[in-house]
TORSEVO-580485 format. One record per residue (C-alpha): y, z, x. Coordinates in steps of 0.05 Angstrom, whole numbers, plus 5000, padded with zeros to 4 digits. Each point is the difference from the previous one (the first is absolute). Example, Ala and Ser with C-alpha at 12.3 -4.5 7.8 and 13.67 -1.06 7.14 Angstrom:
<recs>
491051565246;506949875027;
</recs>
This chain:
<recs>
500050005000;507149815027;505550524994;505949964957;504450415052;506449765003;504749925060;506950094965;501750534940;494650114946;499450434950;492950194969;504250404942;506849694982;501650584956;498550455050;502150315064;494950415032;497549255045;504149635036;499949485051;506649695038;499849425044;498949995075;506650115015;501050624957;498750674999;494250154964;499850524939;493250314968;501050624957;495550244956;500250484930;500350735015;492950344999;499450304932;495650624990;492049874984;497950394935;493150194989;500149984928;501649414962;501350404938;507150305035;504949865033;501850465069;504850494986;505349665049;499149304951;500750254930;507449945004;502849314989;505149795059;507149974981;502149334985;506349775044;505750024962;501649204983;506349765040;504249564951;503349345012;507650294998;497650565052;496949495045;507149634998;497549444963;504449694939;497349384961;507049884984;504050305056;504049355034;502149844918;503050805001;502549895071;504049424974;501950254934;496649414967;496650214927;495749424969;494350334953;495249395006;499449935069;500250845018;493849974956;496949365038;501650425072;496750634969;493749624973;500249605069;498850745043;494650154949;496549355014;501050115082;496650704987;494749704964;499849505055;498950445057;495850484960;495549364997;500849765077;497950795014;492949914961;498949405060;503750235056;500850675032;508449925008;504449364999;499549835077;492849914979;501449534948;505049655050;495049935071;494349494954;500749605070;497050585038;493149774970;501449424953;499649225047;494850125070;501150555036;495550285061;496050574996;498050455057;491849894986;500249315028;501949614935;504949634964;501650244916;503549634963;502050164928;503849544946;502350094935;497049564944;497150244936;498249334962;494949775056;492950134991;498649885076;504050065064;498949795076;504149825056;498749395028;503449765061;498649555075;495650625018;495349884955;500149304983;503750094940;493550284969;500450354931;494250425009;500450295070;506150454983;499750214930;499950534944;497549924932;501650304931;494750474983;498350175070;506050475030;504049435006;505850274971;502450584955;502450164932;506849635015;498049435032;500050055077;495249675033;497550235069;496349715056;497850285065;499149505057;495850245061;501849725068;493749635031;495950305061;500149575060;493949715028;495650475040;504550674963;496950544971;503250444942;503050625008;495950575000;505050354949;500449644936;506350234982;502349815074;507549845006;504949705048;508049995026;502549284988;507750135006;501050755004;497550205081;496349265003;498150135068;498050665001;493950284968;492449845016;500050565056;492849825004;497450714982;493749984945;500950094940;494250655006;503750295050;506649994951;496650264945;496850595046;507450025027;503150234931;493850454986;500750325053;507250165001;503049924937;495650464962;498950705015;492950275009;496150124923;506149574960;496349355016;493350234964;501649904928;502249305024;493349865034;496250184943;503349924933;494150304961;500250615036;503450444955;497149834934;493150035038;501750725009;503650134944;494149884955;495650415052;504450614997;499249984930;492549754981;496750195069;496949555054;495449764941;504049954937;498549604934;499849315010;499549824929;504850294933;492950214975;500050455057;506250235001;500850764981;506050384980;505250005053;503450645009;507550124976;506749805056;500050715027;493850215007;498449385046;506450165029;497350735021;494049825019;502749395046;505250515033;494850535011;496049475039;505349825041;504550525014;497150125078;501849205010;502249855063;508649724999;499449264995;505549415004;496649704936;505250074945;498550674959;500850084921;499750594964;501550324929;506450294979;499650404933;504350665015;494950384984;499949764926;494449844956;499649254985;494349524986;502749475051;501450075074;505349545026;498249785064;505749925045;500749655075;501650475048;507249945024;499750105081;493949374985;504649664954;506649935041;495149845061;497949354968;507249874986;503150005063;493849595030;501449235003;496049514993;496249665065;503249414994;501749985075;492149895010;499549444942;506249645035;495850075056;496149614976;503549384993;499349465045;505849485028;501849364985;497149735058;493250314978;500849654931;501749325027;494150055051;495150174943;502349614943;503849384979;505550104949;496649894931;507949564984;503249775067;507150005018;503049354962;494749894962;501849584921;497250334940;500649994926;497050424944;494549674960;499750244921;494849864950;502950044934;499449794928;503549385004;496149755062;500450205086;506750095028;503249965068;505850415010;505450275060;499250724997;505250314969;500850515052;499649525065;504450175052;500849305031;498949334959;500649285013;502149824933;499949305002;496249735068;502249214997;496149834934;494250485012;497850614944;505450665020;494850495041;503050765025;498750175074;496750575031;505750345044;497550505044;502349845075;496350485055;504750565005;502549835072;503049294964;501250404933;508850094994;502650625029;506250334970;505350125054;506350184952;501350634956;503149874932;507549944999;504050564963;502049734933;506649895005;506550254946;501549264985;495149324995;502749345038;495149594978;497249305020;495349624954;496049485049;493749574981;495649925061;498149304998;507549674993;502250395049;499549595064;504849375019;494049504997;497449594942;493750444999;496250714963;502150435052;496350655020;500450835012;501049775073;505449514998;503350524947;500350605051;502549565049;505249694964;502450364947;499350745007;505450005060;504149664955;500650444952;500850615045;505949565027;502749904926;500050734982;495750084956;494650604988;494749804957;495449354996;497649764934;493849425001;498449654940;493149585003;496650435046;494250184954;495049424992;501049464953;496449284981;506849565003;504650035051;505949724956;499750534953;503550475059;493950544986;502150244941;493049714968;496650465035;492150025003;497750525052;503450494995;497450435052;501649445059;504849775033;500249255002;495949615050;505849455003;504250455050;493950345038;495350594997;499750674976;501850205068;505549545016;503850294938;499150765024;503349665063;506549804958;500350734971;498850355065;505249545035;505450114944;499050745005;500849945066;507549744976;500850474961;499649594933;495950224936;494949474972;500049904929;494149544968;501749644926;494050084959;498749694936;496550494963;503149654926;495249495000;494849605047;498149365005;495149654958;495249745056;492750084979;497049915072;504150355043;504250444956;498450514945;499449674939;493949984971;497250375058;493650224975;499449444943;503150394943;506649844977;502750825007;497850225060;506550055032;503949674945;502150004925;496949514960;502249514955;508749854994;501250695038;495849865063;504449395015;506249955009;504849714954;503249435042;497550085078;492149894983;498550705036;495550514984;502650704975;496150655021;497150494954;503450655014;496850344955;493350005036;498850525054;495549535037;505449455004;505750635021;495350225057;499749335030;508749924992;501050725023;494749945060;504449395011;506650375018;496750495030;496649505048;505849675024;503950645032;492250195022;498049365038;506849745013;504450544997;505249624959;505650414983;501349794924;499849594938;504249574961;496649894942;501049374979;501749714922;497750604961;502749724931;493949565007;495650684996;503850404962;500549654929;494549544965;506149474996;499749965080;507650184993;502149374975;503650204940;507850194990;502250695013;505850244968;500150725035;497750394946;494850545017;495849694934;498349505041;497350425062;494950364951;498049504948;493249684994;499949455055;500750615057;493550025037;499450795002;494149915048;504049655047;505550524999;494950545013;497749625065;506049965030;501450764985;493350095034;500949485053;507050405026;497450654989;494349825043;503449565058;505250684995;495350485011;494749605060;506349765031;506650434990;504549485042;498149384963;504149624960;499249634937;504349514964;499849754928;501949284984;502150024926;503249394962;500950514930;502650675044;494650414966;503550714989;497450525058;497849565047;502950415055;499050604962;495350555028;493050044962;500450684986;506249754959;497849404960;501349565052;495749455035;500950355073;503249335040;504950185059;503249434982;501349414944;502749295012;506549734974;498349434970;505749704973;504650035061;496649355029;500149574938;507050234984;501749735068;495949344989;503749864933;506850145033;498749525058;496649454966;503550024928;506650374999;506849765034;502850485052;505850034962;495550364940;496650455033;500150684968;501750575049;497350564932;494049604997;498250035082;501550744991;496350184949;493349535016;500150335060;501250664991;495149954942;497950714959;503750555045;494950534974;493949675044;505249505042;499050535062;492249845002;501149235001;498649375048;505049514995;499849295031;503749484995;495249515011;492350095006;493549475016;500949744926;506249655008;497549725065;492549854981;498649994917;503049374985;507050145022;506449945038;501550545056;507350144993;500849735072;497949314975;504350024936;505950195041;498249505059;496949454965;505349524983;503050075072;493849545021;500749544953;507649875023;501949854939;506350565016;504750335049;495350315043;504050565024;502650254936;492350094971;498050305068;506050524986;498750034934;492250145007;499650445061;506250434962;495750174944;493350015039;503050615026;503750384953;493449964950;495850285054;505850605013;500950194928;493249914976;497650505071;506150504988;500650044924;494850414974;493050195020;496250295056;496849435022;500949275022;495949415006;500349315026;494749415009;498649705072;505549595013;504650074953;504250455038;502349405039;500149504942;493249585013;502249354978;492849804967;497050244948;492550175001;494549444977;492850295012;495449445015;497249724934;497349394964;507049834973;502249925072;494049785030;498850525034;505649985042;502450665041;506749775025;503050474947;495350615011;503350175062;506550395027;504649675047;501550455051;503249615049;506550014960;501350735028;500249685066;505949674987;507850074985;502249914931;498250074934;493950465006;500550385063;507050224961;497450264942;493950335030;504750335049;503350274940;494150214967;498450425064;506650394987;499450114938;492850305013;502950445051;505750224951;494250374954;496950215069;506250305030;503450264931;494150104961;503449584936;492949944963;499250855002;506850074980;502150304924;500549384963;507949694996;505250124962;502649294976;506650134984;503049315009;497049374962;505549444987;498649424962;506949625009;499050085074;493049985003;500050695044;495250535005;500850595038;495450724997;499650565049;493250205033;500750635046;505549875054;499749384991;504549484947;496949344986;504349454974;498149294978;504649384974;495949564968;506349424987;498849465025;507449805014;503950554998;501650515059;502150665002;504550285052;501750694981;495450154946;500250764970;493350364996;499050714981;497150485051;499450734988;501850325075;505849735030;499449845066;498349445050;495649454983;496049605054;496649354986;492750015017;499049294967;502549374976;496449424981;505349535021;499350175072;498049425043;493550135027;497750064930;502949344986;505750204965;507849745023;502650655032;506250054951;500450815006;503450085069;498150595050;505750364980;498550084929;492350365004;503950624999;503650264935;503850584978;500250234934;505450084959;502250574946;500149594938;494450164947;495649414991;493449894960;500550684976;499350295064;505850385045;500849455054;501749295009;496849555056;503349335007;495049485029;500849235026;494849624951;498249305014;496849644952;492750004991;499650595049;498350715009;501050605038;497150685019;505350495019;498550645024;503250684997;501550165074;505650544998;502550424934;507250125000;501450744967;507149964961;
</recs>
């Protein structure tokens, strides 16, 4: 018989905790229930049992801190409707978890399924591999190391194959080399990473055994072990004699408790002391028909303190070199496999659903997952700690395979090489990838993803993209992952749906398993099966790759039946009526509560077209738990101005207001001007609107370039300084790329002269080395006077007729004309402190491309004592048109 022992966390009870069993790496736990006391009668109970315990006082919800409707208090907002949904939502999360806790002994269990769902190694020379799929009848793993047999590697229904839930497990032994024998233990185990070439000291496995006989147990506590049938041998001869009944026929009357008690004492009361634990009878002298037997104490806290000899089982192990020199791995290195299912509706070939590595589409051939387990002297080392999290995010969005100069997918090499000094160079502090988790089509940018536990094969191995991490910690820059956890792609072979044959394995079926315009597949929250796999999944990802957060992309397509295509109006109705997929709501609770918890520094980030109430909003609250939420609207507000509104027309209240959005949850918000979608979905990066006709030469050159780089930069500076704590921009951008992005596709034939960035522009004066040197200031603004961590501003100046906005942010007064004519040369602003102004920037400076028209002489100003803006000073300021400024207090002046 093989053994089931697992390698990584198991848990023969999930209810309970008295077993335990942690992975390698951890510290092991085994507690057991406290020794209760052994009655003699069955009729009573002992006199220390026939109180019932106390029961522990319940702790409620409001003493715990916890308010189903707290952030609606918090902001003074009273809607009946939608207090009720919140309140009905915590009682479905407590359900929830009341649920998970039947399976799983806590919620990091329910989040580590990768610890021993996919192949993992064992220590007793084997490969296990488990998989999720409860409509097959039949499952095996077929692969090049076994000839892509279905019957070599298998498990069938019927035959401990799988349990009551559907997992199917299969152990695969590693093959004895020619002229090998086996090990002498059967339950013999070996290092393969951990101490890899230590081990296999040589010593036998007798002499290890006598070893820990010898001098782990003290003389006379070893004989009960020797011979379990010891004591009841001699129980039942203290009590019937060396030739007792061996039939009920024969049996006589058996005296009462204490008279056998008596007469056992008198026999031994001139007993030599022994270190064989003693029991004895405590009744205080009363009469009673029961004894309670009761361990001795002084033997009792002995067998506590003694710890188990697992020194002499770890002895036992042998080294990887032993292993390798005995037996060939039962899957190599590399090796292609699939999982084979034998369902109702015929045999199936699938990709695992939790393979590490896949080659998704190998030029025409069927998708197949790859075995990645390098030796560990090739396996990736870590060499950088974590960076501290810091106050405010600079964030740039990249895509891996655009991001070289030539016409061409490039890789995790190329992009450490490349990119990652650039954007230490730019300033910024965080890098977010999008496509990085396997998908089928490389034009859909990743965000069909199928595999959702690997990174994609396009830009390199597992290892290679541990690389990129380790080398932008080394920078000092966070790595943030987009994962697409709203829907999945609709691939049969290498993705998820229809995995096992069935129509609801992973999915809804019928209209709500699809979604209602993009053709994807829509998870079923609901089941805990289909949450363990998502949690697992964001818990794997800081695990393996130690990825520093989340932005969770398109959650309106989760979080109502409609897929969020439907008009909002604001009202809360509309947040609470029957197209909100509760279940989906209650997975992201869980999936930030979770991520919170494992990893305390990580970051997550909702993308929300609707601006569901409480994203941002602790749990314990009624919130959804994200550190952040996206500003949506900022970026088509800026796209409609550019491409369909007149300068002339712009509206300075409108700007304001888009961008400053709800002030209640405005201080937990990412703003961007511009992200991948106006660059890659089908539209115009704002560098290509402004630039574009200055190609065709079709008009004055100069006065577009003007034009263009003017607002290029004041966007970026009011949408960065604004409102927020945090900032994102999409490779590129920052120095107005001049292409838009075309993945390679049929409509193009394939071409990849689009799918690129073209670096070499930074090389050179002008246009783009202007505006990216401005971009670098203004990223060293927020790193030098901390603008994102600031209180939010104070607008206090919004003119329409002049088309001026000005607002206070700290120290510093930011001041923007938006005419595209007029100029300004002592424009009053009002200013709180009097005092002198210095001017930290201008966007009309030179170097940034601008024309220089505020002289040396003017970047310091004085304020004067006139009221203005409802504050006590006045601060008169030279404003060319389609400029801006950053002044900053430098001296107060005390009147």
């Amino acid at each position: 018989m093989t053994s089931l022992a697992l390698s990584t966390k198991f848990s023969l009870y999930p209810n309970s905790t008295f077993l335990q069993f942690r992975c390698p790496n951890k510290t092991q736990r085994i507690s057991f229930p406290k020794r209760t006391q052994i009655a003699c009668s069955a009729t009573e109970q002992p006199k220390g049992q026939q109180k019932r315990p106390k029961k522990k006082k319940s702790v409620t919800d409001s003493e715990k801190g916890i308010d189903p409707v707290g952030f609606l208090t918090k902001f003074g907002i009273s809607h009946k409707q939608f207090s009720q949904f919140l309140r009905e939502r915590h009682k479905s999360m407590k359900d929830l978890t009341d649920e998970i806790f039947n399976r799983h002994i806590d919620l990091r269990d329910m989040a580590s399924g990768f610890e021993i769902l996919g192949i993992h190694r064992h220590p007793e020379h084997r490969e296990d591999y488990m998989e999720w799929a409860p409509g097959a009848r039949y499952c095996a793993l077929v692969g090049d190391f076994n000839g892509w047999s279905p019957t070599e590697n298998c498990a069938r229904e019927g035959h401990f194959g799988h349990d009551d839930y559907g997992y199917w497990f299969i152990i695969l032994e590693d093959k004895l080399r020619d002229g090998e024998k086996p090990d002498e233990l059967y339950f013999q185990q070996y290092n393969y990473i951990d101490d890899y070439d230590k081990g296999d000291s040589g010593v036998p496995i007798e002499e290890i055994f006598k070893k820990a006989n010898d001098e782990y147990w003290e003389p006379g506590e070893d004989r009960f072990i020797k011979n379990r049938y010891e004591i009841p041998a001699k129980l039942y001869e203290q009590i019937f004699g060396p030739n007792g009944p061996q039939t009920l026929e024969e049996l006589e009357e058996i005296p009462d408790a204490e008279t056998r008690y008596k007469a056992w004492k008198e026999q031994h009361k001139d007993d030599l002391p022994s270190n064989t634990p003693c029991y004895d009878v405590i009744d205080n002298g009363k009469e009673y028909d029961i004894f309670n037997v009761v361990l001795d104490p002084v033997s009792q806290e002995k067998f506590r303190v003694k710890k188990p000899p697992l020194a002499y089982w770890l002895e036992t192990r042998k080294g990887r070199q032993a292993w390798l020199k005995k037996y060939s791995p039962c899957i190599p290195h590399g090796s292609k496999y699939r999982v084979y299912f034998n369902t109702p509706s015929g045999p199936l070939e699938r990709v695992p659903a939790w393979a590490t590595y896949v080659q998704p589409d190998a030029e025409g051939e069927q998708a197949f997952a790859i075995h990645w387990d390098p030796p560990p002297e090739y396996a990736y080392k870590w060499k950088n700690s974590r960076p501290k999290v810091p106050k405010s995010l600079r964030i740039y969005e990249c895509h891996v395979g655009i991001s070289g100069s030539e016409p061409k997918i490039s890789s995790f090499s190329d992009f450490i090489e490349k990119v990652l000094p650039h954007v230490k160079e730019a300033g910024y502090n965080t890098i977010q990838l999008i496509g990085v988790i396997e998908h089928k089509d490389y034009f859909t940018v990743g965000y069909r993803a199928t595999n959702l536990y690997a990174v994609s094969s396009r830009y390199g191995t597992p290892d290679d993209f541990k690389r990129l991490v380790d080398e932008a910690h080394g920078l000092g820059l966070l790595v943030f992952l987009d994962i697409v956890h709203s829907y999945s792609a609709a691939d049969e072979m290498v993705g998820l749906s229809l995995f096992d044959g069935t129509n609801d394995c992973y999915f809804h079926t019928g209209k709500r398993g699809h979604h209602k315009y993009w053709g994807t597949r829509m998870f079923k929250y609901g089941d805990l099966d289909v949450l363990h796999f998502l949690l697992s999944n964001l818990n794997w990802w800081p695990t393996e790759y130690q990825i520093d957060g989340f932005h969770f992309h398109s959650l309106s397509s989760m979080m109502y039946t409609h897929n969020g295509f439907a008009s909002f109006t604001g009202d809360l109705e509309e947040y609470c009526n029957q197209y909100v997929d509760k279940d989906a709501l209650l997975y992201l609770i869980l999936a930030n509560e979770i991520l919170h918890a494992l990893h305390p520094d990580i970051i997550t980030i909702a993308e929300d077209a609707t601006f569901y109430p409480g994203l941002c909003e602790p749990t314990s609250q009624g919130g959804l738990g994200f550190d952040y939420c996206v500003n949506l609207s900022v970026s088509e507000m800026w796209s409609s101005f550019l491409e369909t509104v007149p300068d002339h027309d712009w509206s300075m209240s409108k700007i304001v207001n888009t961008l400053m959005g709800n002030r209640k949850f405005a201080d937990k918000t990412l703003m961007y001007a511009e992200n991948h979608n106006q660059s890659i979905s089908g539209g115009r990066s704002f560098a290509e609107i402004l630039f574009g006709e200055i190609r065709d030469g079709s008009h004055d050159t100069e006065k577009l370039l003007l034009r263009g780089c003017s607002l290029h930069k004041m966007i970026r500076l009011i949408t960065l300084t604004i409102g927020g704590r945090a900032y994102l921009n999409f490779m590129g951008n920052e120095f107005g790329h001049p292409e838009r992005v075309e993945f390679p596709m049929p409509s193009n034939n394939f071409s990849f002269s689009l799918a690129k960035r073209r670096w070499d522009l930074l090389a050179k004066e002008g246009l783009h080395r202007n505006l990216f040197i401005f971009d670098k200031d203004l990223m060293n603004l927020d790193e030098n006077e901390r603008v994102l961590t600031r209180v939010l501003p104070s607008i206090h100046h919004v003119n329409e007729d002049n088309m001026v906005i000005a607002y206070l942010r700290g120290p510093l007064l930011f001041v923007f004309n938006f005419h595209p004519t007029d100029s300004y040369e002592g424009y009053g602003i009002g200013v709180e402190e009097a005092g002198e102004y210095q001017l930290v920037l201008n966007t009309d400076e030179i170097k940034y491309g601008g024309q220089g028209l505020i002289k040396d002489d003017q970047y310091s100003r004085k304020t004067i004592s006139k009221r203005g803006d409802g504050l006590r000073n006045c601060l008169e300021v030279p404003m060319p048109s389609r400029t801006a400024q950053v002044y900053k207090l430098s001296r107060i002046l005390r009147i």
